[in-house]
N, C-alpha and C positions, 0 to 999 in steps of 0.2 A: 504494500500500500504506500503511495506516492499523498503527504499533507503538505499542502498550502493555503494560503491564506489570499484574499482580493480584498481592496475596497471599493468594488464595483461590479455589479454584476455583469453587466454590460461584459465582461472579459469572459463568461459564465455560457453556455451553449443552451439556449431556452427549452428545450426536448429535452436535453440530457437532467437540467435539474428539474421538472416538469417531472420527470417519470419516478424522484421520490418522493412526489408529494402522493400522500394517502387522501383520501375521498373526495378530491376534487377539491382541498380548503382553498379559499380564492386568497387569503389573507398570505400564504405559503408559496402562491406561485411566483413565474418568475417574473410575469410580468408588473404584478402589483407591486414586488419590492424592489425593481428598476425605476416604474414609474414613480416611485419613491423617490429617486436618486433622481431621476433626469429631472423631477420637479424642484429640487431641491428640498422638499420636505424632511430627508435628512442631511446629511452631511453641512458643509460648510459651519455656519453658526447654532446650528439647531441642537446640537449636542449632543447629538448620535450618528456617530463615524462609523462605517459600517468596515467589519471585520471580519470576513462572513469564512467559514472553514471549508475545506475541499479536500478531500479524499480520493484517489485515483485508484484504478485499480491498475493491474497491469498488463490491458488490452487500452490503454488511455480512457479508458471510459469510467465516470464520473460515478461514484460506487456511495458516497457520503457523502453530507453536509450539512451544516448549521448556519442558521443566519444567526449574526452578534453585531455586537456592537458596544463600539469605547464610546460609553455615559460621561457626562462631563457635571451630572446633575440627576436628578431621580424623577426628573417631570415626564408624563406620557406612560408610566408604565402600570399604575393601579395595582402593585405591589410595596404598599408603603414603609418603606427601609428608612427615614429621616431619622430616627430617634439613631438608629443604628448608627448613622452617619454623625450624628451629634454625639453619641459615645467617643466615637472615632478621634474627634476634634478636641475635646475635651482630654482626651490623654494623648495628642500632640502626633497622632497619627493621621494619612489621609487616607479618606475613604475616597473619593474622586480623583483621579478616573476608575471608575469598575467599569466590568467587561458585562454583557449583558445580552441572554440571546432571547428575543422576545420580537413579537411585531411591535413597530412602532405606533404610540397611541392607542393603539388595538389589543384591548382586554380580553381574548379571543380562546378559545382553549385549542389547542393544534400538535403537532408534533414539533420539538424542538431540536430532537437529532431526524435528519432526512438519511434514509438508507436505501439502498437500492433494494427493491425484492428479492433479485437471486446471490447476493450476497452474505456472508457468514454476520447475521444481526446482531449478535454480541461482539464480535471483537472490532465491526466497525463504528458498531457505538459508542462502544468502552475509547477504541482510538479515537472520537471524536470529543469524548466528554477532558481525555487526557492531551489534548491538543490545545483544549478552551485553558485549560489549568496552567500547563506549562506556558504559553501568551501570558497569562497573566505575571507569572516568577519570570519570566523574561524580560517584563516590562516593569516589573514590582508594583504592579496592580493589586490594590486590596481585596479584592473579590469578582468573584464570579455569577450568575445570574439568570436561573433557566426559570423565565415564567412563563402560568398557564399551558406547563406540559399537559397532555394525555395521562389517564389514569394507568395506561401500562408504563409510559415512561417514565413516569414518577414512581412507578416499583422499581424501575431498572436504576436509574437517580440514589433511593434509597438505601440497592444491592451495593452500590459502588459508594457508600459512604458518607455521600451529600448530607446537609443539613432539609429538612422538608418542611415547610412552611404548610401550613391549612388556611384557608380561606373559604367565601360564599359567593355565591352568585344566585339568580333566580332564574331558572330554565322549563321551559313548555316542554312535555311529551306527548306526544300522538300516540295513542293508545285506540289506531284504526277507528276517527273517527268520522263519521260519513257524510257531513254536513257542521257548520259553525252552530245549526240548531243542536245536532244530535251532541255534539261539543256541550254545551250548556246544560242539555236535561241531566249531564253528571252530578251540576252545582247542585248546592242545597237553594230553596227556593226562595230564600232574601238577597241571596248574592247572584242568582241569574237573574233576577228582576232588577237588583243596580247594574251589572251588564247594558241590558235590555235596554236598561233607560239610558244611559249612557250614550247610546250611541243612536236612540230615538232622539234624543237631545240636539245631536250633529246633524240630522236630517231634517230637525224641525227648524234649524238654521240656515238652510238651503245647500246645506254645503254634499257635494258631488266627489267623487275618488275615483281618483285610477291608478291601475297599477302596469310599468311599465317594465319593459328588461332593456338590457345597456343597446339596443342596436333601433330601439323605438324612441327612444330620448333624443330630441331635438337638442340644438347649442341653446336654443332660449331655456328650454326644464332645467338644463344645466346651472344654466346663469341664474335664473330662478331659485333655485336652490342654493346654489354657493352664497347668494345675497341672505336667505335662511339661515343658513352655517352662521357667517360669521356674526351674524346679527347676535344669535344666543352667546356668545363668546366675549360680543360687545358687551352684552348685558352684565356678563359676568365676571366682567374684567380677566377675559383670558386668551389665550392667544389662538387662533386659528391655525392647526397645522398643516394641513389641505389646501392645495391650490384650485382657483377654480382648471386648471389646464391637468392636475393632476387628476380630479374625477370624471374630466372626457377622457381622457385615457383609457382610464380602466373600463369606461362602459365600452369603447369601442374593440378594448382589447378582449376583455370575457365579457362581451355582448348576453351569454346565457344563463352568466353569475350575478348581473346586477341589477338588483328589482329598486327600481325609484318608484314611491306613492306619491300622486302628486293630489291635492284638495283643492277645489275652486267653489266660489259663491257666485256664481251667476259665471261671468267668464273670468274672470280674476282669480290667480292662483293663489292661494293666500297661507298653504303651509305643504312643507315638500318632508318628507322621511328615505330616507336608503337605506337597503339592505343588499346583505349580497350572502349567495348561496353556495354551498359546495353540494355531494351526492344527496346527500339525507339531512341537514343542516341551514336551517335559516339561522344568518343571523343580522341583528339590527346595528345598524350603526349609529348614522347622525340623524338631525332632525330641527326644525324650525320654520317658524310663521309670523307674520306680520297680523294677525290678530288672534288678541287670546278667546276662543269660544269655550263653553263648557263641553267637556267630552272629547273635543278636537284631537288632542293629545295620544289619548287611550285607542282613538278611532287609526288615527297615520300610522301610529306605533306600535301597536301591539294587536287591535281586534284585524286589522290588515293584514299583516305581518299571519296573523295565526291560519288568514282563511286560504293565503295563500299556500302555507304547509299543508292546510286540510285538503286542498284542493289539487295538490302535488304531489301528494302521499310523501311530504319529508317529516323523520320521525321527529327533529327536536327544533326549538327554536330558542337560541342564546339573544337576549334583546339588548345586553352590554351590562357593564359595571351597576351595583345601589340598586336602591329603591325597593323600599318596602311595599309602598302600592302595588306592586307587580302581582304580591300573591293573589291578591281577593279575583287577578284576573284569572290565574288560574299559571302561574307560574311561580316553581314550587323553589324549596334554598335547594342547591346543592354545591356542593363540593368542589373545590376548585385548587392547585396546587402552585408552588412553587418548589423547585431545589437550588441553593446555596454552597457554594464554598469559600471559604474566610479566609483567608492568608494567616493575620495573624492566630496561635494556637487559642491563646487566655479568650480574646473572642469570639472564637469558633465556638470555644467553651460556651461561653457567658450567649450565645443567640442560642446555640443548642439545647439547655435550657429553657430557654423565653418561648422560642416553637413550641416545645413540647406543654406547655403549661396553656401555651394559647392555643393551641387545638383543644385542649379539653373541655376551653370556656368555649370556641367554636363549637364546639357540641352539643352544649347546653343550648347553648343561642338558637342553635338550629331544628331544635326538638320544639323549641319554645314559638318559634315562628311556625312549623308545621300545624301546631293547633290551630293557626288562623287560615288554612285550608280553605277554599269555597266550596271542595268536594264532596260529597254528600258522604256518610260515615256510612259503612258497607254492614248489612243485616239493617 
């Protein structure tokens, strides 16, 4: 096995890393994290350099990989390490730059070692997790940074030693259902009536939906929507990481991964949602509108979002990071991972620890939120 390293994919054969990606994740391909680069969305000031790992085999063909990236800062990633980083500082050590292999922005659950199928899957993983490590002691990088692995690769993460982080998220499953009505008669009957209403609310507002994929989106839905984006960003004093040049891309690029909702009142657009899909997996990304209606919200982003899964037969739907409102729609907590390696020992100590003590409160939390279920108690 031949390892190196790019900061660009672009140098990267689009087929060849294409064929390790599992289920068709859009977030994984090669075009979405080029389109990344060529938009500038990362590199330069953004502060995420990308570092991205290569494994050869030896027929040249591209046998392994990990997308990474030298963090200069902890924004964008929804794995909150700050207090760690302020340990760091406080005993005169730095925690910036760490090495980080995560999509950017994108709180996403995916594979974070890509391995070829007919490949030996253990020892090109183990070579790629000991490639990410060694970068690091090369560069005397404080750590390392594999978030929202897979639930298998967070076993393999654990076999090889890592530190494993628990986290939550709120995720739909499809449980073969036939219709967004037959969806609902699972609720119990106070919470498919605030449903109901909810989005009788949106209609009694005049407001219309439609749901489009990347090859049906005009440059104006485009533009439309980029003014959405960054408007909530505006609001919230945060930064826009998306360009509008970087989201025609990718619809034109996976034309059949990128479902944009768009809402209008009469002919006026007035709130746009994206999503984008891999095999069996919706998931939600951004979202914004220039008027706030009641329901509106619930309506682009999730009761949308869901009928399009029903209607697709994809089993799960990921709607992004928070939010507790999610459950009553019927999007349940689950489980979400990170693994960790620490340069220094007395730290590695001292997080190893702190995980372990906060999965268990994650546990509690997550039993605790399961009672507020919409789903009807079974007998």
């Amino acid at each position: 096995m031949h390892v190196t390293h790019t900061d660009s994919l672009e140098t990267v054969d689009r087929v060849q890393w294409n064929r390790l990606v599992a289920g068709n994740n859009p977030f994984l391909k090669h075009e979405f994290l080029a389109a990344l680069e060529r938009h500038h969305c990362v590199g330069g000031e953004s502060g995420w350099q990308p570092r991205h790992i290569l494994i050869f085999g030896q027929d040249g063909l591209l046998i392994g990989a990990m997308p990474l990236y030298l963090k200069y800062h902890s924004h964008g990633e929804f794995v909150f390490d700050w207090s760690w980083a302020q340990a760091h500082q406080r005993n005169r050590l730095a925690y910036y730059p760490k090495l980080v292999s995560a999509i950017p922005y994108t709180p996403m659950t995916g594979q974070r070692l890509l391995v070829a199928p007919e490949a030996n899957q253990e020892a090109v993983a183990q070579r790629l997790v000991a490639a990410a490590i060694e970068l690091a002691e090369q560069f005397d990088y404080s750590s390392v940074h594999w978030l929202f692995p897979t639930e298998a690769q967070t076993a393999f993460f654990r076999q090889q030693g890592l530190t494993i982080r628990q986290g939550y998220q709120y995720h739909w499953h499809n449980r073969r259902y036939e219709s967004f009505d037959h969806y609902l008669s699972h609720f119990s009957s106070r919470k498919r009536k605030n449903v109901l209403k909810e989005r009788q609310q949106v209609q009694t507002a005049g407001v219309t939906l439609r749901r489009l994929h990347g090859d049906d989106i005009a440059a104006n839905d485009w533009a439309l929507f980029h003014k959405f984006y960054r408007g909530i960003y505006n609001r919230k004093w945060g930064f826009p990481s998306f360009s509008l040049g970087f989201f025609k891309e990718i619809g034109g690029a996976l034309p059949d991964q990128v479902v944009l909702v768009l809402a209008y009142r009469g002919d006026e657009c007035i709130a746009a949602a994206l999503n984008l899909r891999g095999d069996d997996t919706l998931y939600g990304r951004h979202w914004g509108c220039s008027e706030q209606l009641p329901g509106l919200h619930f309506e682009a982003c999730y009761y949308q979002g869901l009928e399009y899964c029903i209607e697709h037969g994809l089993a799960r739907f990921e709607p992004g990071a928070q939010g507790e409102h999610k459950i009553a729609r019927g999007f349940l907590p689950a489980r979400t991972w990170s693994a960790h390696w620490i340069a220094d020992p007395l730290f590695r100590d001292a997080i190893e620890r702190y995980t372990t003590a906060e999965a268990m409160e994650m546990e509690k939390l997550m039993q605790r939120l399961e009672g507020h279920s919409p789903f009807r108690k079974p007998g």
